[in-house]
N, C-alpha and C positions, 0 to 999 in steps of 0.2 A: 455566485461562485460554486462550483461543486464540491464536494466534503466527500469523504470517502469514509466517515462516522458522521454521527450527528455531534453538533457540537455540545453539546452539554456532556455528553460521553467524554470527549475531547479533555473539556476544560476539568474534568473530577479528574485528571490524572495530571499529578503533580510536576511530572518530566516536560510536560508538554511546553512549556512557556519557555525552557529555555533549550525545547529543538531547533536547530539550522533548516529543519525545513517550514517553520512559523509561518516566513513571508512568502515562501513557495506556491506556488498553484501547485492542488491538490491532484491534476492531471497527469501530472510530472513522475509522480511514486506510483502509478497505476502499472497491472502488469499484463492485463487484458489489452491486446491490443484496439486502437481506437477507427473508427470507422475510416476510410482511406488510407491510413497509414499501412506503408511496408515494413515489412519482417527485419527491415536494414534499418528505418529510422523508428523503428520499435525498440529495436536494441540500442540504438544509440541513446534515447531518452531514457531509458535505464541505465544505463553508464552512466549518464548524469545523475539522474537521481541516487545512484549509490557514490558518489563522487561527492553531491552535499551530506549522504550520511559518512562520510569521511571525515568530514570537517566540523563532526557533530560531538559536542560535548557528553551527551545523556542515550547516546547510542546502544551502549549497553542497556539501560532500561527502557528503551523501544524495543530490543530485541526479545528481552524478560516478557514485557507486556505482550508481542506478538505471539511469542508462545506459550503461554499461560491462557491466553483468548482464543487462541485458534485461528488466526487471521490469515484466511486462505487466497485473498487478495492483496496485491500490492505488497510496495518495497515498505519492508519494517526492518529496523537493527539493518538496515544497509543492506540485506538480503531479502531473495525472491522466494517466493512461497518454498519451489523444491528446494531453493537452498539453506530452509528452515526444516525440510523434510519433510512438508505437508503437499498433500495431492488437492489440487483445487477441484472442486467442485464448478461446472461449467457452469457461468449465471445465463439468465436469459431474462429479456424483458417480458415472455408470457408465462403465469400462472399454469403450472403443471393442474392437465383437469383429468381429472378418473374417466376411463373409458365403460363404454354401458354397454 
C-alpha cells in the first residue's frame, strides 16, 4: 500500500488512530495528480478526500500538524497545500545532479 509518511512517523502522532481517513488508501488525500488521470477526475478525488475530512473527528489536529511540518503535499486538516498557504515544491522521481 502506498503511505504518504512513513509509518512510524504516522503512528508517534497521537490524532492519528482516531482519523476517518485510517481505513482510506493513502491515494485518495494525494494532491499531485496521478499518472492517466484527468484534471476532472483529479478534482473529483479531492472532493472526496475533503469530504472524509469532513466527517473527521481530530481534523483540527491534522490541520495543526500539517502546518507546524510544512506538508506541501496532500489533503491535511481537509485542505490542499494552497489552501494551507503553502506553495509546493514540484517532486520528481530524479535526483536533481549539479551541472559541470
Amino acid at each position: 500500500m502506498v503511505r504518504t509518511l512513513d509509518q512510524l512517523e504516522l503512528s508517534q502522532r497521537k490524532y492519528v488512530k482516531d482519523a476517518a481517513c485510517g481505513s482510506k488508501n493513502p491515494r485518495l488525500f494525494d494532491t499531485d495528480r496521478h499518472k492517466g488521470e484527468s484534471e476532472a477526475r483529479m478534482a473529483d478525488r479531492i472532493v472526496r478526500a475533503k469530504a472524509v475530512c469532513n466527517t473527521c473527528p481530530v481534523v483540527a489536529e491534522c490541520f495543526a500538524d500539517a502546518r507546524a511540518n510544512h506538508y506541501e503535499h496532500g489533503i491535511w486538516g481537509g485542505l490542499t497545500p494552497l489552501e494551507r498557504g503553502i506553495i509546493p515544491r514540484k517532486r520528481s522521481g530524479r535526483r536533481n545532479r549539479a551541472k559541470v
